[in-house]
N, C-alpha and C positions, 0 to 999 in steps of 0.2 A: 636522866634524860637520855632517847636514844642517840647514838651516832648522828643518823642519818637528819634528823631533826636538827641538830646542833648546826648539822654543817649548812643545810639549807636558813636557818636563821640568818648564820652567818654571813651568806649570799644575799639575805635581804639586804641586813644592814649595810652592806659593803654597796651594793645599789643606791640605796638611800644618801649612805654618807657621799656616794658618785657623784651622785645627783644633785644631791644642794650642794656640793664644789662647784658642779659646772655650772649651777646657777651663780650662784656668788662671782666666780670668776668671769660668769659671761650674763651680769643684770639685763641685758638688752636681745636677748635670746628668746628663741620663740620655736617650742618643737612641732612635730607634724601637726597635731592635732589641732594647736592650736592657729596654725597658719588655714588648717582647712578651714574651721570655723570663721578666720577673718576671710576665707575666701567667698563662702557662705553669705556673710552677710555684705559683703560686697555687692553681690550677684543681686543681694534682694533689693539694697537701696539700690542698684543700676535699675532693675524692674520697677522698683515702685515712682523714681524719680524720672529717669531719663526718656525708659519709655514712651509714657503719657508726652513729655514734651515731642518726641522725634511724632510721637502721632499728631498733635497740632499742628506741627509743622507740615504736614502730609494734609491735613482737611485746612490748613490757612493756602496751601498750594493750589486744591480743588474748590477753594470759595473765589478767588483771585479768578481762576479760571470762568467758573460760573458766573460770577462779577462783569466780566467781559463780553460774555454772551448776550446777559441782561442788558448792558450797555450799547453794545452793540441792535439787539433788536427794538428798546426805546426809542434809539434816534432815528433809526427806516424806516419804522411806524410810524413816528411824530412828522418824519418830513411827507410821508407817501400821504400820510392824512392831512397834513396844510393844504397839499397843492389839490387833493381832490376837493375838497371845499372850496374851491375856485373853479373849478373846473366847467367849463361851456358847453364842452361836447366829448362824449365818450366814444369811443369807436372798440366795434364787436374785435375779438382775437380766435382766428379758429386752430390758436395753436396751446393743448392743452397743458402740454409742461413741457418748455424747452428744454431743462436742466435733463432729459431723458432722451429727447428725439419723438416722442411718441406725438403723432398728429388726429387729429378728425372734429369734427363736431361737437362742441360740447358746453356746458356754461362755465366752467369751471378753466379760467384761460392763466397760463403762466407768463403771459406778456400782458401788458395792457397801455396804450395808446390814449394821450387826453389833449385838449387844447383848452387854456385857460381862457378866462376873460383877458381881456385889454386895455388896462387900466387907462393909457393915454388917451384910448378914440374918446372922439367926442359921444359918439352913439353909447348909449348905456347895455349892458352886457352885449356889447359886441366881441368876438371870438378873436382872439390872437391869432396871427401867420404864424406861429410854431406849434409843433408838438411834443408834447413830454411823451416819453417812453420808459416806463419800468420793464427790467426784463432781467433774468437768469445766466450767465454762459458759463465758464470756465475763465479762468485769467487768464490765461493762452490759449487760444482756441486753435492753434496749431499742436498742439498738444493735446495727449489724453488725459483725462482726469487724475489726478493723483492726490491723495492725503500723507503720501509718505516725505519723510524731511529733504530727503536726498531728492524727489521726482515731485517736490510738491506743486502742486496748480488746483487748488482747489475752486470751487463753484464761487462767484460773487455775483449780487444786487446791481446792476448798475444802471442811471440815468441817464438818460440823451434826451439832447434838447435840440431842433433843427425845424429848419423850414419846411412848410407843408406843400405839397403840388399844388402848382399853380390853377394849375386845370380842375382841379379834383375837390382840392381843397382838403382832400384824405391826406396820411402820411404818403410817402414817396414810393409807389411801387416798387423800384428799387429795396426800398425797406421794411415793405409790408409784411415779408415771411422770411425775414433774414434771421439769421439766428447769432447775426453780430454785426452790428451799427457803426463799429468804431472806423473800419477802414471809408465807406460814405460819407462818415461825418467830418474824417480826416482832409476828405478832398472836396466836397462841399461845403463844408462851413456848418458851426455848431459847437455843442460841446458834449464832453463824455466822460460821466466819473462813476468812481465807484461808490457806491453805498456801503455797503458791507467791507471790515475790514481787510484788508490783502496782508495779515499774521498769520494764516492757516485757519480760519476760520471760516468753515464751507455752510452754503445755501445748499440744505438739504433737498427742501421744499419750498414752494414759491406756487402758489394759485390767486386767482381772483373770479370771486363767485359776483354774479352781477344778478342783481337780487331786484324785478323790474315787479314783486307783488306788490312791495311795501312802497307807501306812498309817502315821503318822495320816495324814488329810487335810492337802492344804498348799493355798496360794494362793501363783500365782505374779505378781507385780506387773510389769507392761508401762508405764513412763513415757519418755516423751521430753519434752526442754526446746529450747529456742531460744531467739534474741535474733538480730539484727542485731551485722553483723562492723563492727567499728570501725575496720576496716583498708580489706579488699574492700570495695569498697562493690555489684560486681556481679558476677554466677557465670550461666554458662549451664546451664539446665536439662537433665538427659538425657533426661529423656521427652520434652519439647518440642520441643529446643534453641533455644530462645526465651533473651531477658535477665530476669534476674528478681534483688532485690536480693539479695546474698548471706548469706546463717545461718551462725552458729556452730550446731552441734544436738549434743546430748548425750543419748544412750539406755544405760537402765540397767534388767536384767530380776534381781527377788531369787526369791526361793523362801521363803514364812515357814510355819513349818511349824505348825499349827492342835491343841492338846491331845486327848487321845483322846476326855474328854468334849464336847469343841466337837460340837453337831450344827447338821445342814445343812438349813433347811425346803424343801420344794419351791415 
């Protein structure tokens, strides 16, 4: 056998024999190799197990969310459709979406103005001294719009309920193109809540289509809701394609269909 061989043998064995000492001496030892392989499959059960949960936990965050909205736009709808099915007398709005500023002629109004029946008169559907009012504003109206946490004020629903002009028997001039009720009704007498919740969840959209073919008359209610996604936190715009933060929105159109004696004032 050559030299050169012998010695390299030699090298093995003296490896070898190394090697199961420091095993023997150290049973609870674990060399690179074998620490990356537990790194390895570490890494996969984090992926295959925790993953998936942290992802639940991210669409149980955005169902919560959407939960809210839904709940939120059932009960608007439910109460804005009781009291119209009471309703005596409609009054036109020529103001087409408060929540915007934008005014003119149009059938499509973002306030709407009713007077119910009168349960106590002795006369049978004779009309209530108050009038309901559905309408759009901001929660501080001294303030600009904001969806941000820091500057939030977002858009809310709110009802008022107050007495009708005497004279008139319409709402309160005073009130008829106001684009916020609350300080009037403060000092006149009435009430004023919100519909929509005041968590950050804004009235996008707010119309009412007054639909005088269909017999009876109906009103058709246009609401949309929003909230920031607690997920996305950013979506690109299609009109712009700019960054802008990302909505949850939820739109819901009813149809409430108005008694035969409901009339309609111009």
């Amino acid at each position: 056998m050559k030299p050169n061989r012998c010695k390299l043998m030699n090298a093995k064995c003296v490896n070898s024999i190394s090697h199961i000492a420091y095993r023997i001496s150290h049973p609870y030892g674990m060399t690179i190799i074998e620490v990356l392989v537990a790194l390895a499959l570490l890494a996969i059960i984090f992926a295959l197990v925790f993953l998936p949960f942290t992802k639940s936990l991210e669409l149980m965050r955005r169902a919560r969310a959407m939960g809210a909205l839904e709940s939120a736009m059932a009960l608007a709808m439910r109460q804005m459709e009781q009291e119209l099915n009471n309703a005596r007398i409609i009054y036109r709005q020529r103001e087409i979406n408060l929540l915007d500023g934008e005014s003119g002629d149009d059938d499509r109004y973002g306030r709407l103005d009713f007077v119910v029946v009168d349960s106590q008169a002795p006369t049978p559907l004779t009309p209530s001294s108050r009038v309901i009012t559905y309408y759009g504003r901001t929660r501080f109206p001294d303030k600009p719009f904001s969806l941000k946490p820091a500057t939030l004020n977002p858009r809310v629903l709110y009802r008022a309920e107050y007495w009708a002009d005497q004279f008139t028997a319409q709402p309160n001039p005073t009130t008829w193109y106001s684009s916020n009720l609350e300080p009037w009704i403060d000092q006149h007498g009435g009430t004023h809540n919100a519909i929509t919740p005041l968590d950050g969840t804004d009235l996008a959209e707010l119309h009412f289509h007054i639909d005088t073919t269909t017999q009876p008359m109906s009103i058709v209610i246009d609401m949309t809701l929003q909230r920031y996604d607690p997920v996305k936190k950013f979506e690109r715009d299609p009109a712009t394609g700019k960054t802008r933060p990302a909505m949850l929105r939820l739109r819901r159109k009813k149809r409430v269909w108005l008694n035969e004696w409901t009339e309609l004032m111009p």
